[in-house]
C-alpha positions as CSV (number, residue, x, y, z in Angstrom):
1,X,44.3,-102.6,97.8
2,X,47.7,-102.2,96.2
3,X,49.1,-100.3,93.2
4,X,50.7,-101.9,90.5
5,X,53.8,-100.1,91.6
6,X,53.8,-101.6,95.3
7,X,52.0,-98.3,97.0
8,X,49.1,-98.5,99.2
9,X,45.6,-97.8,97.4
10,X,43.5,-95.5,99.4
11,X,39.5,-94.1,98.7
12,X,38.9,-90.7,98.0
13,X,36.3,-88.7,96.7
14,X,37.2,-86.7,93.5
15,X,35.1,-84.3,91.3
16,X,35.3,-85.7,87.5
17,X,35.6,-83.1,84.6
18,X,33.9,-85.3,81.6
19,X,32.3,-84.5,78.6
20,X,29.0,-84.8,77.4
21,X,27.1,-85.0,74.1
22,X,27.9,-84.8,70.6
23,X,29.1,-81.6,71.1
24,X,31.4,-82.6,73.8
25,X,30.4,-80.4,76.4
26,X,32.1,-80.2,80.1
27,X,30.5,-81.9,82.6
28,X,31.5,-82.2,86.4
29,X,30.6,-85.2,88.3
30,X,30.9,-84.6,92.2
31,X,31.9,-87.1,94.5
32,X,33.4,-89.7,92.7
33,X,34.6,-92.4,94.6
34,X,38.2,-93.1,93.1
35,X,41.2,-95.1,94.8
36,X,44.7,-93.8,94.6
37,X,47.9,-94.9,95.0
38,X,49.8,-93.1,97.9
39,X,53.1,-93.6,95.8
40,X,52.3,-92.9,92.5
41,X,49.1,-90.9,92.5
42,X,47.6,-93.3,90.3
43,X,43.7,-93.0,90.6
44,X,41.5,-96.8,89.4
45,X,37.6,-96.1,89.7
46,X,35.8,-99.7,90.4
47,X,34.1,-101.9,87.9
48,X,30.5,-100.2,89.3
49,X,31.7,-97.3,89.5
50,X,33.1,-96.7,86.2
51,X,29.8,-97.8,84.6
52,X,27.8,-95.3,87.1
53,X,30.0,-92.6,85.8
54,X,29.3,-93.5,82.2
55,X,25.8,-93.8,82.6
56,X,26.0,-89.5,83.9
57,X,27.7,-89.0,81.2
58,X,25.8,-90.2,79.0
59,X,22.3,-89.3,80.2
60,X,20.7,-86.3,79.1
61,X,19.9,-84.9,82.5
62,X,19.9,-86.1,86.0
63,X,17.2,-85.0,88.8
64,X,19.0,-82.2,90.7
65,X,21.3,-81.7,88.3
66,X,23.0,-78.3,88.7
67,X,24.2,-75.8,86.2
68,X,27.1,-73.5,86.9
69,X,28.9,-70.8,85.5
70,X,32.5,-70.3,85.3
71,X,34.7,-67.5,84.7
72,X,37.2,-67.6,81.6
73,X,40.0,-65.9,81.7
74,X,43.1,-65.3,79.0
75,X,46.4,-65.9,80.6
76,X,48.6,-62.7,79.9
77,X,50.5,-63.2,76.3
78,X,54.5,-62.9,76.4
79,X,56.2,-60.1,74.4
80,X,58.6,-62.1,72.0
81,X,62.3,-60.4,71.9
């Protein structure tokens, strides 16, 4: 497959950070298969695809669905001269 830029388009598998909800909560989606240019780093999901990962998204659980915490932290503040 080619890029619109030329490159070569290659398939990976990417973990997608989405949200979820009408609250808009995070949601990661392992494993998504996702082509990307190896010139520009542009990343195209398939037709299928795209509507799978809509369909997570949108659903209001999954069987073996996981939950996960994750730590938070503040990035240091900067002392202003």
């Amino acid at each position: 497959m080619k890029c619109r830029c030329g490159g070569e388009m290659r398939l990976h598998t990417r973990d997608v950070l989405g949200k979820w909800g009408p609250d808009g909560r995070d949601v990661i989606i392992r494993g998504v298969p996702v082509w990307v240019c190896e010139c520009c780093g542009e990343e195209v999901l398939e037709r299928d695809d795209s509507r799978k990962l809509e369909d997570l998204l949108q659903a209001q659980s999954v069987p073996g669905e996981q939950t996960e915490t994750v730590p938070v932290r503040a990035f240091p503040s900067r002392q202003h001269a």
